[in-house]
N, C-alpha and C positions, 0 to 999 in steps of 0.2 A: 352387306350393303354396298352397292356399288358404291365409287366415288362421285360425283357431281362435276364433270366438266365443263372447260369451259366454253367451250363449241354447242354444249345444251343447256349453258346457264341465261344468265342474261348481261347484255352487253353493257360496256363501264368504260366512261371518257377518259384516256387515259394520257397524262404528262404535256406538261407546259414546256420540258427542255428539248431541244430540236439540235443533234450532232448529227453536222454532216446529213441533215436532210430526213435522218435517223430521227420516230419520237421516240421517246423514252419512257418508259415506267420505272418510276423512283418509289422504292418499295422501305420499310422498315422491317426491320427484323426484331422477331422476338424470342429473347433466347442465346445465348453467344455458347451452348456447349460444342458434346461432339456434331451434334447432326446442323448444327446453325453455324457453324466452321464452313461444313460441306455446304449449306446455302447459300452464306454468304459467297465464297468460290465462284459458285453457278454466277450467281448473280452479275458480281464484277467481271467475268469469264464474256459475259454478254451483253453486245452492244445496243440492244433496246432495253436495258437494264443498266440502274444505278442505285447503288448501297447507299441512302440518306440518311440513317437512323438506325442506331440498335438501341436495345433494352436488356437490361437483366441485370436480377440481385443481387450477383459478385461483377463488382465493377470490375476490376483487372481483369476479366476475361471481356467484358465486352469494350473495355479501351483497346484491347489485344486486337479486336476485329475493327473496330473502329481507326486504329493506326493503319494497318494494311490496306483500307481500304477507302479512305479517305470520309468516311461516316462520324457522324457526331453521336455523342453516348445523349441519349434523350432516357426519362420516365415514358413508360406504356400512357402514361395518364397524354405525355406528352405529344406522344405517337398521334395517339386517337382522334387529338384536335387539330395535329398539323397540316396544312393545307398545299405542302410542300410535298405529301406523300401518299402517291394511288392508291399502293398496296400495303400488305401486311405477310411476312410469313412468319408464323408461330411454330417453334419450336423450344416449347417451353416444357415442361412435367405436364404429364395425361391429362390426371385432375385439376387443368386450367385452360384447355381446351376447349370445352364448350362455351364457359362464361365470355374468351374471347374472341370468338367469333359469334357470340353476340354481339359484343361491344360493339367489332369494328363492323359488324355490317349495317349497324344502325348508326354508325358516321359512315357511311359509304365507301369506305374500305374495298376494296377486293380483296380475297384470302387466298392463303395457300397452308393449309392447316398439314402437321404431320398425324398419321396416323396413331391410336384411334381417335375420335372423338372425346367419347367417353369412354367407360366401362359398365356404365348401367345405359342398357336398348334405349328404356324411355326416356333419359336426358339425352339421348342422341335423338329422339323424334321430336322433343322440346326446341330442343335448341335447332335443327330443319326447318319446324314454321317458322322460326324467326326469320330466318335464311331466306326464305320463300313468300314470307309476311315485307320482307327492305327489298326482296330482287337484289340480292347480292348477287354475286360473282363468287363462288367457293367452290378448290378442289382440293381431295382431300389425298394426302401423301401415297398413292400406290403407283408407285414410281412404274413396276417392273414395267405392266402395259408399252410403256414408250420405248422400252428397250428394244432395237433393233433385232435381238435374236428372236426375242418372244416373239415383236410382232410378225416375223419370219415363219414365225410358229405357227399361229392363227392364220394365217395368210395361206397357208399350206393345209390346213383344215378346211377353209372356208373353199378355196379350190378346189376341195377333192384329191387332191395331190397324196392324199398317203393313205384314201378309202376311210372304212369306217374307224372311226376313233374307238378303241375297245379298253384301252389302260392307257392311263395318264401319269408317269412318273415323275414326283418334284422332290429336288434337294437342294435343301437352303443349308449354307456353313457360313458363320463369324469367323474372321480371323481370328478372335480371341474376345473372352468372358465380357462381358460389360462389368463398370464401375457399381459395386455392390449397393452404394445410396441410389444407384440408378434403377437397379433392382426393385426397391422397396416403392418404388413411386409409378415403375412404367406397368404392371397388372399382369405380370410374370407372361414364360416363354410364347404362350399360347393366343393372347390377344395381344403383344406385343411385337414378336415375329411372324409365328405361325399365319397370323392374320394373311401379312402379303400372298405366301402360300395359296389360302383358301381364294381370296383375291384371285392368285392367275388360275386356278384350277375353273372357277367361276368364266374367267374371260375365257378361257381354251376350249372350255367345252359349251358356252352359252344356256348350261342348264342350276337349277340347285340338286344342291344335296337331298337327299333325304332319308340317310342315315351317315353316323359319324360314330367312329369306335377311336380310342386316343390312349398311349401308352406312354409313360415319361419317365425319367431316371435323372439321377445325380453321379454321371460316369469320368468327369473332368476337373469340377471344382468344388469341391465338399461346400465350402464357405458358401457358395449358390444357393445347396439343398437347405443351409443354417437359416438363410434370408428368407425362406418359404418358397420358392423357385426350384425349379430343373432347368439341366443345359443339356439334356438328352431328349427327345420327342418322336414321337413315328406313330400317324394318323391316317387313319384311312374314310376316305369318303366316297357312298355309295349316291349314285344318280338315278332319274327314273329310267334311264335308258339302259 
């Protein structure tokens, strides 16, 4: 499923605070783990961007981000109704993904959901009308696209510049395992990682799959294979071309 940009969604009024001639989008955060760290960053990083608001169910991590960054530790409940906040990024556990971009795109929310949605297709098409039912604004975390090399990539395909595309080779490495409760919630290696993968293999080549053969091991950390997971994988996908 492609992600839903914001250049093809639809357009959302955005921040009453005005630096430096600068508008701003004052966004909430949902979520204070590892990947709502890296958000928050971005966010204060950039100056049409301000951290207003975090949430999340272990308070000492979201007063952690909320001190750095000068945000107040709010309830989601609180988020949803504030009037003080354009956006939303959620980075919260998978199975809470859909229900909240419902929520906030029926307060008018803009999103910026991490990847995936769900885990079951059809609450991912449930939870789309809704999306499409408010004219939200929602895109959804596949980052690589905006990477400069990628899009270097694509760019060089789309040119003609390297002839026919005939093999497409991707390698994705973690620096290290993820947090084993992380494991048990995120829908293991393959729709949690692997996804982005499928993602740029989709944007590089401009076609689908239509065959997929997939091979996986537990070659690094036993305690992975215990949680039902692999940290080994190598996939291969067939095009019509």
């Amino acid at each position: 499923m492609r992600p839903i940009l914001p250049e093809a969604g639809h357009a959302t009024e955005f921040g009453n605070i005005e630096n430096e001639g600068i508008m701003t989008i004052r966004f909430g955060l949902l979520g204070a783990g590892r990947i709502g760290k890296v958000h928050a960053r971005a966010v204060a990083a950039n100056p049409k961007a301000r951290l207003m608001a975090v949430a999340d169910a272990d308070e000492k991590a979201a007063k952690e981000i909320s001190s750095n960054y000068g945000a107040e530790v709010r309830t989601i409940d609180a988020i949803e109704k504030a009037d003080d906040i354009d956006a939303v990024i959620i980075c919260t556990p998978t199975d809470t993904h859909a229900e909240l971009i419902e929520r906030f795109a029926k307060a008018g929310k803009a999103i910026f959901c991490e990847k995936p949605i769900h885990l079951d297709v059809k609450r991912v098409e449930k939870c789309l009308a809704v999306v499409e039912k408010t004219k939200a604004t929602l895109m959804v975390g596949f980052n690589r696209r905006f990477d400069p090399h990628f899009a270097a990539v694509r760019k060089a395909i789309d040119d003609g510049a390297i002839g026919t595309v005939e093999m497409v080779t991707i390698t994705s490495r973690d620096p290290g395992p993820p947090p084993l409760d992380y494991i048990a919630r995120s829908g293991g290696i393959f729709r949690d990682m692997t996804i982005h993968d499928f993602d740029m293999a989709r944007f590089l080549l401009g076609e689908e799959p239509v065959s997929v053969s997939a091979h996986a091991s537990v070659l690094v950390d036993k305690k992975i294979g215990a949680a039902g997971d692999f940290d080994s994988v190598s996939v291969i996908l067939e095009t019509k071309s």
